[in-house]
DRENBA-446275 format. One record per residue: residue in one letter; residue number from 1; x, y, z of N, C-alpha, C in turn. Coordinates in pm, 1 decimal. Example, Ala and Ser with C-alpha at 12.3 -4.5 7.8 and 13.67 -1.06 7.14 Angstrom:
! DRENBA-446275
+---+-----+----------+----------+----------+----------+----------+----------+----------+----------+----------+
! r !   k !     n.xx !     n.yy !     n.zz !    ca.xx !    ca.yy !    ca.zz !     c.xx !     c.yy !     c.zz !
+---+-----+----------+----------+----------+----------+----------+----------+----------+----------+----------+
! A !   1 !   1319.0 !   -569.0 !    780.0 !   1230.0 !   -450.0 !    780.0 !   1320.0 !   -330.0 !    780.0 !
! S !   2 !   1285.0 !   -225.0 !    708.0 !   1367.0 !   -106.0 !    714.0 !   1290.0 !      3.0 !    787.0 !
+---+-----+----------+----------+----------+----------+----------+----------+----------+----------+----------+
! end
This chain:
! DRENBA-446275
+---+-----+----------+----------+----------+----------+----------+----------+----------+----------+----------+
! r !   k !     n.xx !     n.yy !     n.zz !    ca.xx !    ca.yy !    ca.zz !     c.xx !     c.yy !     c.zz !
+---+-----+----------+----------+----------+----------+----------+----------+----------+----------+----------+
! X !   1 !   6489.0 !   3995.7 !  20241.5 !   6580.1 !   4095.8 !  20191.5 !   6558.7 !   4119.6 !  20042.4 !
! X !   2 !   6492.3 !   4017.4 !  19984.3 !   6472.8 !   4012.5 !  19833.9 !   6334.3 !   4123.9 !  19807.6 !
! X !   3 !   6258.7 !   4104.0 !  19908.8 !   6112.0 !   4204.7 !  19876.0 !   6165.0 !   4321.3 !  19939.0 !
! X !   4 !   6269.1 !   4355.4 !  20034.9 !   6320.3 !   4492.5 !  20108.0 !   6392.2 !   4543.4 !  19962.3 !
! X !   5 !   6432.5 !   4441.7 !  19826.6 !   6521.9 !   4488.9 !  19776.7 !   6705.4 !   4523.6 !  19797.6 !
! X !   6 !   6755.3 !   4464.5 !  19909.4 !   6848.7 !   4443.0 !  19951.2 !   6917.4 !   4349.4 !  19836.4 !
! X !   7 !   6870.5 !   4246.3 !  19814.5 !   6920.1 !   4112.6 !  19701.5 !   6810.7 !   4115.8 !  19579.2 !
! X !   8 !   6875.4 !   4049.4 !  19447.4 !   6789.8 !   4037.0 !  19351.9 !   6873.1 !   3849.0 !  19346.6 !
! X !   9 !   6778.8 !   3783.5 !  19284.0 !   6780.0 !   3698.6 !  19241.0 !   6759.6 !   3659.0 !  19094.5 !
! X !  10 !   6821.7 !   3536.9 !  19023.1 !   6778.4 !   3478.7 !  18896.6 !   6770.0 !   3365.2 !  18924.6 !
! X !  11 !   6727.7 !   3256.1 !  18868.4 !   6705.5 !   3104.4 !  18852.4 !   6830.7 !   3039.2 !  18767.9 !
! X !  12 !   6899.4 !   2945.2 !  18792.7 !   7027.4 !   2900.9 !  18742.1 !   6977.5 !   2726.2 !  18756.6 !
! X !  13 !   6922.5 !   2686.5 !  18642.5 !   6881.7 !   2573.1 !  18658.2 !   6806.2 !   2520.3 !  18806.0 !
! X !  14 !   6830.9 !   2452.1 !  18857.2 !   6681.8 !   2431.8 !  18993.9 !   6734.9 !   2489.1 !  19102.7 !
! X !  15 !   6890.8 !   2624.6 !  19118.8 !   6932.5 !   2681.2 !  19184.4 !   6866.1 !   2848.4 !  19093.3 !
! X !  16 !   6866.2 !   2912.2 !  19288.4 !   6830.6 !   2999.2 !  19279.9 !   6918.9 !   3075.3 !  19341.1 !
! X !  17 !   7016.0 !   3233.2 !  19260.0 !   7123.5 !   3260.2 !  19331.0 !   7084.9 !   3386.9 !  19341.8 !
! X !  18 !   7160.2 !   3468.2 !  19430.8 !   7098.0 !   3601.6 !  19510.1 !   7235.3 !   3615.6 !  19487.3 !
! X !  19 !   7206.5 !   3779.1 !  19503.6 !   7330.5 !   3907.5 !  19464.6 !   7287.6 !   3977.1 !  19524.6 !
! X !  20 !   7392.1 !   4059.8 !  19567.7 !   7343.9 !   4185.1 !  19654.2 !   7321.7 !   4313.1 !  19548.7 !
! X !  21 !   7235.7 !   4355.6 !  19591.8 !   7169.3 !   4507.2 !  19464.7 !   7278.4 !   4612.4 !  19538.3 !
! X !  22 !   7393.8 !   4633.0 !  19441.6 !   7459.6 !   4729.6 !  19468.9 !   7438.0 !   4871.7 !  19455.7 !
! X !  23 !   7320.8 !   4876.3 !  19356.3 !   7221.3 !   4988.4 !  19358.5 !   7148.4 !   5054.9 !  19487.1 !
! X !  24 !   7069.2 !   4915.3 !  19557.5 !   7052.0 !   4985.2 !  19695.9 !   7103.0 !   5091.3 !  19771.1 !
! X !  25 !   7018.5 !   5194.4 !  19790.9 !   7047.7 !   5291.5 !  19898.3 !   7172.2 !   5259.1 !  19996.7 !
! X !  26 !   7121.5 !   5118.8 !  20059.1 !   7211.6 !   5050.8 !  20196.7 !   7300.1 !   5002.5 !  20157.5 !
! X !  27 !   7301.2 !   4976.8 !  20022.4 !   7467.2 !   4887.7 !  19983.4 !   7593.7 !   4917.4 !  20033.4 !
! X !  28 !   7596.1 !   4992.2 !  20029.0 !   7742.9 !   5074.1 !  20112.6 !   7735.0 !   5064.3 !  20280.2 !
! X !  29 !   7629.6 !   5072.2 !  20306.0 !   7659.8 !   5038.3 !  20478.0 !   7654.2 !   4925.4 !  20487.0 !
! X !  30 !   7591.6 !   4885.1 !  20446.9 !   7564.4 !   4681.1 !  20469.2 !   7689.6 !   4622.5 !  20475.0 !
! X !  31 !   7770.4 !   4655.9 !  20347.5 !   7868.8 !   4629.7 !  20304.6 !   7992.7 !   4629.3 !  20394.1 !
! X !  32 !   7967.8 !   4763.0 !  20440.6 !   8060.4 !   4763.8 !  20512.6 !   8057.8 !   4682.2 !  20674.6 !
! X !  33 !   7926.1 !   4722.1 !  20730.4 !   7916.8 !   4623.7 !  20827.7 !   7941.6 !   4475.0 !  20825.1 !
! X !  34 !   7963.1 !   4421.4 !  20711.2 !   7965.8 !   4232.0 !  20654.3 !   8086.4 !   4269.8 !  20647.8 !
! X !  35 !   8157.6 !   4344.1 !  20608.0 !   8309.9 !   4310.0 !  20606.0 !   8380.8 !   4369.3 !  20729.3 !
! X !  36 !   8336.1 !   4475.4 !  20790.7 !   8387.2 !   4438.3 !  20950.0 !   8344.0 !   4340.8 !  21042.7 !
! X !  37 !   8198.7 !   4271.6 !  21007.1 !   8218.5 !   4150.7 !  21140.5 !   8320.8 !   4001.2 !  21064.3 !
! X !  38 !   8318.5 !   4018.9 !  20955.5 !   8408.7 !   3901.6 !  20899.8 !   8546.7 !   3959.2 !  20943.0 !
! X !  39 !   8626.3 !   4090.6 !  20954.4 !   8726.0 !   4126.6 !  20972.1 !   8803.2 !   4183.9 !  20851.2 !
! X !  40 !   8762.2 !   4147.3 !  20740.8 !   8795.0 !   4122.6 !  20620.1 !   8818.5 !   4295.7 !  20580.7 !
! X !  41 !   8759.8 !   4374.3 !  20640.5 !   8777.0 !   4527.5 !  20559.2 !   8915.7 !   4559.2 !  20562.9 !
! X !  42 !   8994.5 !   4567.3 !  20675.8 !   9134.0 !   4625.4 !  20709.4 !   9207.7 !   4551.1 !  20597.8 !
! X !  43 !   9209.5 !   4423.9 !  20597.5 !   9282.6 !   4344.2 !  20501.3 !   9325.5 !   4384.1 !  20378.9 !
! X !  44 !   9166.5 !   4392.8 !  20316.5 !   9129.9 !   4400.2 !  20173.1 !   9220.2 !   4554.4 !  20137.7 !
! X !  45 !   9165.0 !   4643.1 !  20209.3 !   9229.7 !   4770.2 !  20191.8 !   9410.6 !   4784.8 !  20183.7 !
! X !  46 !   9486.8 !   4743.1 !  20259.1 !   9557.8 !   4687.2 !  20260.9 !   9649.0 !   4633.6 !  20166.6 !
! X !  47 !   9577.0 !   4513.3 !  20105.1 !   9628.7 !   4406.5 !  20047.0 !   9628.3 !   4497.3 !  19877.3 !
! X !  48 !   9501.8 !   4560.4 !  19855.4 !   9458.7 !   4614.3 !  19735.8 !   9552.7 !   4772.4 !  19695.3 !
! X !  49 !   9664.5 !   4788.0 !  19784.9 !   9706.4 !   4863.9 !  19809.5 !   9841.3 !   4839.4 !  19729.1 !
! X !  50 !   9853.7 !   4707.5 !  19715.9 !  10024.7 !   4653.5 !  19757.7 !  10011.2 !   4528.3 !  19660.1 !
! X !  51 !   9947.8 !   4428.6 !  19617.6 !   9924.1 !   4377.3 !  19536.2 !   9964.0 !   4353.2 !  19393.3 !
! X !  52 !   9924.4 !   4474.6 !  19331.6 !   9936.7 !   4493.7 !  19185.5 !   9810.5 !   4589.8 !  19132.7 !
! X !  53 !   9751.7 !   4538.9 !  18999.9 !   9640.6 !   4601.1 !  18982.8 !   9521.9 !   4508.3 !  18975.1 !
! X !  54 !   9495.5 !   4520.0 !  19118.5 !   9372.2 !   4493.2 !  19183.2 !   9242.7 !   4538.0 !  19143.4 !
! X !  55 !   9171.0 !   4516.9 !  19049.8 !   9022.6 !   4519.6 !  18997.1 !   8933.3 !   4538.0 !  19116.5 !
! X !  56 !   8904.3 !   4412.1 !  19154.7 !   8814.5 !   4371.0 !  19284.6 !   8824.3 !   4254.3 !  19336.6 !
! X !  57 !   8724.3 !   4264.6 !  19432.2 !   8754.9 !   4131.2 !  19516.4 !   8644.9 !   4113.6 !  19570.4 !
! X !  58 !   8621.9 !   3993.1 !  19574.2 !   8473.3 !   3940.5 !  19560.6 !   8492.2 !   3814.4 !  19684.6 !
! X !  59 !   8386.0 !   3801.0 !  19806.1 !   8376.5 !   3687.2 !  19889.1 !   8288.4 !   3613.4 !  19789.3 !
! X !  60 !   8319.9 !   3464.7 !  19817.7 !   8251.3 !   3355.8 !  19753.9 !   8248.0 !   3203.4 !  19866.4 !
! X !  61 !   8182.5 !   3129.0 !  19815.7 !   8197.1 !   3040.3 !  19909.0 !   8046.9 !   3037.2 !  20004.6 !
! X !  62 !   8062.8 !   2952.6 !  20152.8 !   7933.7 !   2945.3 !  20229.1 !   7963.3 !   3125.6 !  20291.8 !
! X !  63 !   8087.3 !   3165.9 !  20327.5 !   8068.1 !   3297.1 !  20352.0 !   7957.6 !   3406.0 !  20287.0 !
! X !  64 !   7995.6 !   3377.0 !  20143.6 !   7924.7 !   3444.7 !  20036.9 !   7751.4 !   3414.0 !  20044.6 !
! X !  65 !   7678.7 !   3291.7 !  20104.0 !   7580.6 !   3275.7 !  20126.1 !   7506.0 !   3278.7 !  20293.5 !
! X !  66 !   7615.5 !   3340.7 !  20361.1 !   7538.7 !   3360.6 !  20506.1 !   7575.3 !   3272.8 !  20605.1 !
! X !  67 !   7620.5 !   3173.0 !  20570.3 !   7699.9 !   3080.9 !  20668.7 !   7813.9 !   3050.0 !  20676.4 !
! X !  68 !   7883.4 !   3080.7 !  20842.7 !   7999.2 !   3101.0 !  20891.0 !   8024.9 !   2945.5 !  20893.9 !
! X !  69 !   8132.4 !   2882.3 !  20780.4 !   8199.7 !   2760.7 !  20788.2 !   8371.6 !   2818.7 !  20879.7 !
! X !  70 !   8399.4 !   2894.9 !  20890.1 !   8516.3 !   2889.1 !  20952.9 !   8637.6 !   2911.9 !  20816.2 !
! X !  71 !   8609.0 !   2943.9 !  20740.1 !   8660.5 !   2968.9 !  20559.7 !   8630.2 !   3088.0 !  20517.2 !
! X !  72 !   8718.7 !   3144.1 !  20464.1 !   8688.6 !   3268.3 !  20380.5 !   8747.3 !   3245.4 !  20238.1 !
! X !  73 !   8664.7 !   3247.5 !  20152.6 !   8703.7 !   3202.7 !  20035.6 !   8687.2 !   3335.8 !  19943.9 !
! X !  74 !   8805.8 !   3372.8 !  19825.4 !   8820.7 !   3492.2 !  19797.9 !   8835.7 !   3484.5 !  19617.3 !
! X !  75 !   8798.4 !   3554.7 !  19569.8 !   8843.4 !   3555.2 !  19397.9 !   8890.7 !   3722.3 !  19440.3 !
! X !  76 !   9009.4 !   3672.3 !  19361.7 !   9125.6 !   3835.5 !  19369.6 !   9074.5 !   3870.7 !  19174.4 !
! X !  77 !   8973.2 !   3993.0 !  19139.8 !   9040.0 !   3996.8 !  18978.5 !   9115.8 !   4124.7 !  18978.0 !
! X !  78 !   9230.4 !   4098.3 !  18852.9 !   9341.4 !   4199.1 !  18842.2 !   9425.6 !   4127.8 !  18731.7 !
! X !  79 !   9513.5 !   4219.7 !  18722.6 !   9654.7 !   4193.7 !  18645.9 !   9779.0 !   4186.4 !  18726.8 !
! X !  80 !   9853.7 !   4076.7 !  18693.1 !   9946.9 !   4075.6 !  18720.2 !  10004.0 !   4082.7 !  18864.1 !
! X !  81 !   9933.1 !   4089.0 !  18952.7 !   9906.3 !   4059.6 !  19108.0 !  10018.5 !   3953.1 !  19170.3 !
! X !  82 !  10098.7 !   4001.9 !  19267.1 !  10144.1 !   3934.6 !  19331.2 !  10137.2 !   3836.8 !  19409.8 !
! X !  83 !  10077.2 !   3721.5 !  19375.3 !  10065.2 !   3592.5 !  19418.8 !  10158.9 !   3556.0 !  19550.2 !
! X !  84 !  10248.5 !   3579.3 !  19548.5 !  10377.7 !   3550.6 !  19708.0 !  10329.0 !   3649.4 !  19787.4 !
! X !  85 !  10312.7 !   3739.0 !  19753.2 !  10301.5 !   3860.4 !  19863.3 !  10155.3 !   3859.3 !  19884.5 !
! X !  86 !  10065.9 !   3786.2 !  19839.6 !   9908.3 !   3760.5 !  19884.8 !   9922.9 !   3635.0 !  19968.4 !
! X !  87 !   9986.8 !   3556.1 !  19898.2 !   9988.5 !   3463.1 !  20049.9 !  10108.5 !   3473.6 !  20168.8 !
! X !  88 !  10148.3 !   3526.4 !  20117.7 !  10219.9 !   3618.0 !  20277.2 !  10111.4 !   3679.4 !  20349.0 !
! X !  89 !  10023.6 !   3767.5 !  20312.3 !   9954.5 !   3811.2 !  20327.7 !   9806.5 !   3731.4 !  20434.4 !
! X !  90 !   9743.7 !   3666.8 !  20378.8 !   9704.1 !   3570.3 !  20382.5 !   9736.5 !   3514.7 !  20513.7 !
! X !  91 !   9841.1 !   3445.9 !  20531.6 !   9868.2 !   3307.4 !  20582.0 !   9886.4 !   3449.3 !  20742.0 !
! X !  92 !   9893.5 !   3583.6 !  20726.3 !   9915.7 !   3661.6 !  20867.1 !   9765.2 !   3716.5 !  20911.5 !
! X !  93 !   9668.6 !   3709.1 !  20782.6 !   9523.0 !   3717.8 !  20806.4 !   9435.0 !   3638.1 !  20888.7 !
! X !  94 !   9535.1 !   3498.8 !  20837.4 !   9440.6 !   3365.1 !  20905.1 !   9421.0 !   3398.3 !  21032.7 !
! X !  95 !   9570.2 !   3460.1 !  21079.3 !   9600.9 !   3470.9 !  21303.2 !   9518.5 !   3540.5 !  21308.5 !
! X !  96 !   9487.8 !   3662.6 !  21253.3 !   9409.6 !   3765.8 !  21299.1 !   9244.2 !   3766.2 !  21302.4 !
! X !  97 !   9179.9 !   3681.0 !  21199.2 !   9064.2 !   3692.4 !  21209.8 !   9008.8 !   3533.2 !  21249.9 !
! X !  98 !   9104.2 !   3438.8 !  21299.4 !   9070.9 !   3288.3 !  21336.0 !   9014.7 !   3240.8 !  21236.6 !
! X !  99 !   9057.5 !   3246.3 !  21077.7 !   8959.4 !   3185.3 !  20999.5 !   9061.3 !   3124.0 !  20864.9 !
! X ! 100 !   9057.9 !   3029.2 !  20854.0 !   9131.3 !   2983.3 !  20718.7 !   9096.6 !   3062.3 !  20599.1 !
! X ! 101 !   9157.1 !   3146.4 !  20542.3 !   9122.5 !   3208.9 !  20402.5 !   9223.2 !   3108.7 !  20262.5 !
! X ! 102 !   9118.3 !   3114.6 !  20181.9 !   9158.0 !   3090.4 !  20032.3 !   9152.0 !   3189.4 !  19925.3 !
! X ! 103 !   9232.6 !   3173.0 !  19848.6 !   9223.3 !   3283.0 !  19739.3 !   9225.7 !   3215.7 !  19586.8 !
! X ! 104 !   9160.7 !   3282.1 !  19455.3 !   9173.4 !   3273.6 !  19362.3 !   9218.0 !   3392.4 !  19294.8 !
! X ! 105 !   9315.6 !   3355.8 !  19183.0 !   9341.9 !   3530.0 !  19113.6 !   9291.9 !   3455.3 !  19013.7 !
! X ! 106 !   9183.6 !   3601.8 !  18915.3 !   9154.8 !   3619.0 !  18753.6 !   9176.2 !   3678.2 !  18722.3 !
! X ! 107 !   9193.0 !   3740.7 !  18627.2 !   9225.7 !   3810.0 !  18515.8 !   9061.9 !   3891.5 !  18495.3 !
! X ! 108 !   9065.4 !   4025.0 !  18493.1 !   8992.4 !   4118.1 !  18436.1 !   8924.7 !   4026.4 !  18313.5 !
! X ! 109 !   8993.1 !   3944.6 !  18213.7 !   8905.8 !   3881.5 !  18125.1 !   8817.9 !   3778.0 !  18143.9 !
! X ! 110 !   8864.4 !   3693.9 !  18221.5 !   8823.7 !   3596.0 !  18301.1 !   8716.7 !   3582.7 !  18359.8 !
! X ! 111 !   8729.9 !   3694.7 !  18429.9 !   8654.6 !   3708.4 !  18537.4 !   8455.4 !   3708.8 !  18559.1 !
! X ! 112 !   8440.3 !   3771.9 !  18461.4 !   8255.2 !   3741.8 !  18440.9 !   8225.9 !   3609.6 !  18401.3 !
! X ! 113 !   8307.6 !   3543.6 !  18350.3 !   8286.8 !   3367.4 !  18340.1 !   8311.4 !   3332.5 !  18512.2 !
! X ! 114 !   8391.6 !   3310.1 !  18551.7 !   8481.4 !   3261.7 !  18684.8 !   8326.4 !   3285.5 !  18755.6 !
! X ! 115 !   8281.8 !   3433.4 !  18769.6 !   8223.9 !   3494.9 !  18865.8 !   8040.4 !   3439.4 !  18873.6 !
! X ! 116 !   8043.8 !   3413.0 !  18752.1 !   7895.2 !   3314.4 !  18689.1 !   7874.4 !   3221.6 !  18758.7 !
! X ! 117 !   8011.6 !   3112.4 !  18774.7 !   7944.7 !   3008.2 !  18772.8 !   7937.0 !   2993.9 !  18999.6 !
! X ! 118 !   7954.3 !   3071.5 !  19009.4 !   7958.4 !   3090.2 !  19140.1 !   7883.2 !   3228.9 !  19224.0 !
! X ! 119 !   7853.6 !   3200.8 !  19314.9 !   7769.3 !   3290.9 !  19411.0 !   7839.6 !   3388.3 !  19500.2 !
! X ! 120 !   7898.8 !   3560.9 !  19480.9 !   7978.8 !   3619.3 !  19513.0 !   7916.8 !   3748.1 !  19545.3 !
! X ! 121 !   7990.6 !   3783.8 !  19679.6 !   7985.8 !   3936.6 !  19706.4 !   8092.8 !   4042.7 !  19725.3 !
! X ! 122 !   8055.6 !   4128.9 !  19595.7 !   8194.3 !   4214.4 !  19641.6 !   8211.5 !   4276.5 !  19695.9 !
! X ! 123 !   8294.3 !   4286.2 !  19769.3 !   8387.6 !   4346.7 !  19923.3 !   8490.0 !   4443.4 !  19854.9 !
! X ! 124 !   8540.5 !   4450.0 !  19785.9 !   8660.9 !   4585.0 !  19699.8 !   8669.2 !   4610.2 !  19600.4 !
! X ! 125 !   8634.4 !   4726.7 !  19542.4 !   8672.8 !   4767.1 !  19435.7 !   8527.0 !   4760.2 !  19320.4 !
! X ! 126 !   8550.2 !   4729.7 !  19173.3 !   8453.2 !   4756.5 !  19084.8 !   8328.0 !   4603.3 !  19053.2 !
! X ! 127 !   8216.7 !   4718.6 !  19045.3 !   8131.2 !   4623.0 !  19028.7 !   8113.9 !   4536.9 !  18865.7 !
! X ! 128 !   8197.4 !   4600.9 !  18783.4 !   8129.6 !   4587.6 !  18657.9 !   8188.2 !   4420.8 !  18662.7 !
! X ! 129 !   8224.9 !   4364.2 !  18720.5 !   8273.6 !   4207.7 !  18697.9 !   8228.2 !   4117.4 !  18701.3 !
! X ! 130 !   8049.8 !   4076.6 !  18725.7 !   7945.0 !   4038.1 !  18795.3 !   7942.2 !   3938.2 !  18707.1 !
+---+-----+----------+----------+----------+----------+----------+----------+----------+----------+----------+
! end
């Protein structure tokens, strides 16, 4: 996918981490197909709706690298975001897609540090948070 151009990669000490090229032509369908077989599209839309001010939202975790652990692990960035009403949220997601989800909220400032030191694909909203 890296020579199709689908992913770019950098070197992060003797790890090597892949991103999806949101530039790609396919980014937008891909995208969307990974977040309907995870289930995750209806949600996000949803949730980003009702929330607060929702930036983006980024999968992270073994999700984020291709393998289904049974976890969906999430960085929420935004302001001021309703934390109760995401895990309300949340905890009615788990029934629906059989999968334990976790969440992190950052802060718009935060967030390109947070997003560094970890391997993420975003699923909603803006890319500039990378």
């Amino acid at each position: 996918m890296e020579t199709a151009g689908l992913l770019s990669s950098k070197r992060q000490g003797n790890k090597k981490i892949y991103r999806a090229n949101t530039l790609h032509p396919l980014f937008k369908d891909l995208n969307s197909i990974l977040r309907k077989i995870v289930g995750i599209d209806s949600i996000i839309e949803k949730v980003a709706l009702k929330v607060g001010d929702l930036k983006a939202a980024y999968l992270t975790g073994n999700l984020a690298r291709g393998i289904d652990s049974g976890t969906i692990e999430l960085i929420l960035v935004g302001e001021d975001l309703d934390h109760s009403y995401i895990t309300s949220l949340v905890k009615k997601a788990e029934k629906l897609v059989n999968r334990s989800i976790s969440f992190t909220i950052v802060s718009s400032a935060t967030a390109p540090d947070q997003l560094k030191s970890t391997q993420q694909l975003l699923i909603w909203g803006n890319p500039k948070f990378k």
